[in-house]
Phi, psi and omega in degrees: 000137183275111182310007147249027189260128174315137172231156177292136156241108226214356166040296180273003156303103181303142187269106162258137166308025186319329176258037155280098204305314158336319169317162171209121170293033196198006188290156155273006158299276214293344187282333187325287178315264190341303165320316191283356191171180170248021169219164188215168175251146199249173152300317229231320169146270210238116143312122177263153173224349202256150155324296212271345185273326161326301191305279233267341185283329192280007165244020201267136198285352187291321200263151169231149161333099179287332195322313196317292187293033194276290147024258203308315196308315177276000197071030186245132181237193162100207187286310190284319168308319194279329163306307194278348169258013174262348209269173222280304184315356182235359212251155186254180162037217211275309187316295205313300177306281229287299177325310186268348150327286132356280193290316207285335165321283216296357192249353209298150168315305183323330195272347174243290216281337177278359187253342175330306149293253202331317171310290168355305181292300158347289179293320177318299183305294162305278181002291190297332188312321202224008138359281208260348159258029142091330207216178239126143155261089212313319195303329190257020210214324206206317201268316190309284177304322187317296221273313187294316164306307176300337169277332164342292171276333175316301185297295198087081143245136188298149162285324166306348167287348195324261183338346168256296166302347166296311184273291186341314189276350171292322204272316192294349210265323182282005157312324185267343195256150176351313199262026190271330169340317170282350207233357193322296164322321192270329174288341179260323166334287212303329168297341205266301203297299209300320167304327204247331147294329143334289184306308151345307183274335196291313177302304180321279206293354139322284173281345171213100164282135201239163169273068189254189116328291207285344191292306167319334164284270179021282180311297190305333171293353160285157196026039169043015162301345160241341188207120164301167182281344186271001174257022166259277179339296184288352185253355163290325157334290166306326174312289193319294179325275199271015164242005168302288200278340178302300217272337188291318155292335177285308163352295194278008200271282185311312179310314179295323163327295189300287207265357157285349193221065196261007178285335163258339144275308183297016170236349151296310173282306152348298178237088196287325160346315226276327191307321168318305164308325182302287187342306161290352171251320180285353173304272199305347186264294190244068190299171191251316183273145180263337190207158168233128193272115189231165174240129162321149174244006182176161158274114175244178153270177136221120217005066146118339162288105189278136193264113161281171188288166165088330136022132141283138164229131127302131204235089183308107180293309182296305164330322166276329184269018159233348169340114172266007171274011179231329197233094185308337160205112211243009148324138153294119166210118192280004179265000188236135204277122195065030182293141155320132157314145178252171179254044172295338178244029181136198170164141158103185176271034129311298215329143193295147188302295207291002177342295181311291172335302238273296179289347184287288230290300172328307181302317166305335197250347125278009163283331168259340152316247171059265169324292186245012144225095152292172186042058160274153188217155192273164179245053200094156163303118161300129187257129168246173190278135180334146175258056167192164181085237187247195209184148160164167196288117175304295199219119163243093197299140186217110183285191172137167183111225197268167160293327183301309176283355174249000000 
């Protein structure tokens, strides 16, 4: 924790431990703490936990974009701080409006209904790999290559690169999580790689111009009028990076639900119509960002708590999105029609780019999981990442088909 970051002083606030590796955003710590109110104190400043304060916070002109200090917070310097508070997603005011302009063409809705058939083909194809043996280790098998190809197809990247870029975005990935401190070295590798390959496309796309997405960034970095060189690099980074690592963690988010639940898979296969909704329920049940992070921009009260500028506010995605003062049966259940938005992508002029990419391409690819492994089951203990900060399954080992057959 960084010694000049304001802390509340709110005494009769309960404290959670968020930067414990031990912690679970999913403890009865945190329902406790929600029952008694909706807010608690962190190591980091203020835990938000409820729907509507959630709700009302993630749009509030008092907060700016917290993340940038997820760095300071944690003890992390070098290339990878300085990468992670320049890239769009952290950045304020007009760069933020100019940046995400940019950006926002690769994301377009349009762009998941014309990519649908490649997802398809996609999942089939990893599918058919491990199909007839009964077990997967789904994250190395299915979640990893799905989620990397599809940024792939995204780009105009050869797809035979997935796996190198898939460990570059894993290393970059630890960087997000409570325990990236200790990893340091490896997150500024996979980033040095992920930067050097930018530059790689960047050069190509210099000398053989293609009618893309990634050409159109190119383009705007000439004579640097829309984009300097170093936000065409780091932010092409970030692409590669952050359409990896979400779908590669939710996947592995859902799957795990789905064996915890299997009266809802087998209602998934039954009715595949269902996967949108499914999507939106492992969003809102186990989101892969556990929280969204905002900062004061100035000193206020709330509701009786004085906030100084400079402030963390964690705004809990899961929490808010199980709320029973929101959710009258906050339970998964992918059959029920119309749940309040949850904050699994965002909120705010923040909301995540890539939403869209993020529900076509998940939805295609459990309506045929689904399809072609019945009867799933963990194979052994999944091992996952701290259930806080962002989070997803290291390694999920998976049975399926009949029991006699496996």
């Amino acid at each position: 924790m960084s010694p000049v970051q304001p802390q509340i002083d709110a005494p009769d606030l309960p404290f959670l431990d968020i930067n414990d590796p031990a912690f679970s955003i999913r403890s009865d710590a945190v329902r406790d703490a929600r029952a008694a109110g909706p807010y608690a104190r962190t190591p980091y400043g203020l835990a938000v936990l409820r729907y509507a304060e959630v709700n009302a916070l993630v749009n509030d002109r008092r907060l700016i974009q917290g993340s940038a200090a997820w760095s300071r917070h944690n003890n992390i310097t070098g290339p990878w701080a300085h990468w992670w508070s320049n890239i769009v997603l952290n950045r304020e005011g007009q760069d933020h409006v100019r940046l995400r302009k940019l950006v926002n063409p690769a994301f377009a809705s349009k762009h998941v209904a014309n990519l649908v058939p490649e997802f398809q083909a996609l999942a089939n194809e990893l599918i058919d790999a491990f199909v007839d043996d009964g077990q997967c280790e789904f994250m190395h098998q299915f979640s990893e290559p799905y989620a990397t190809r599809v940024v792939c197809k995204l780009l105009g990247i050869p797809e035979d690169e997935w796996e190198t870029l898939a460990g570059w975005s894993e290393q970059i990935g630890l960087g997000l999580s409570i325990v990236g401190s200790a990893r340091q070295i490896e997150m500024e590798a996979g980033l040095a790689n992920m930067l050097a390959y930018a530059d790689t496309m960047i050069e190509e796309r210099q000398q053989h111009p293609k009618d893309d997405f990634l050409q159109s960034l190119v383009d705007a970095n000439v004579d640097s009028d829309s984009l300097t060189d170093q936000e065409l690099r780091e932010n092409i980074a970030l692409l590669v990076f952050g359409g990896i690592d979400t779908t590669r963690n939710q996947l592995g988010l859902g799957m795990d639900i789905f064996c915890r639940q299997p009266e809802q898979w087998q209602l998934l296969r039954e009715r595949p119509e269902l996967a949108t909704n499914a999507v939106e329920e492992i969003m809102r049940m186990r989101p892969t960002t556990t929280w969204i992070t905002r900062e004061a921009a100035e000193d206020f009260e709330l509701d009786g708590i004085q906030v100084s500028q400079g402030t963390t506010l964690h705004l809990f995605t899961e929490s808010s999105g199980t709320d029973p003062c929101k959710y009258a049966n906050p339970a998964f259940d992918m059959s029920v029609e119309d749940r309040p938005k949850h904050f699994g992508f965002g909120g705010g002029r923040h909301y995540c780019l890539g939403h869209f990419i993020a529900r076509g391409d998940m939805t295609e690819a459990l309506v045929l999981l689904a399809q072609r492994l019945p009867n799933l089951r963990h194979d052994g203990e999944p091992e996952f990442l701290p259930d806080s900060g962002n989070t997803g399954p290291v390694r999920l080992p998976l049975l399926f088909g009949t029991p006699e057959s496996s």
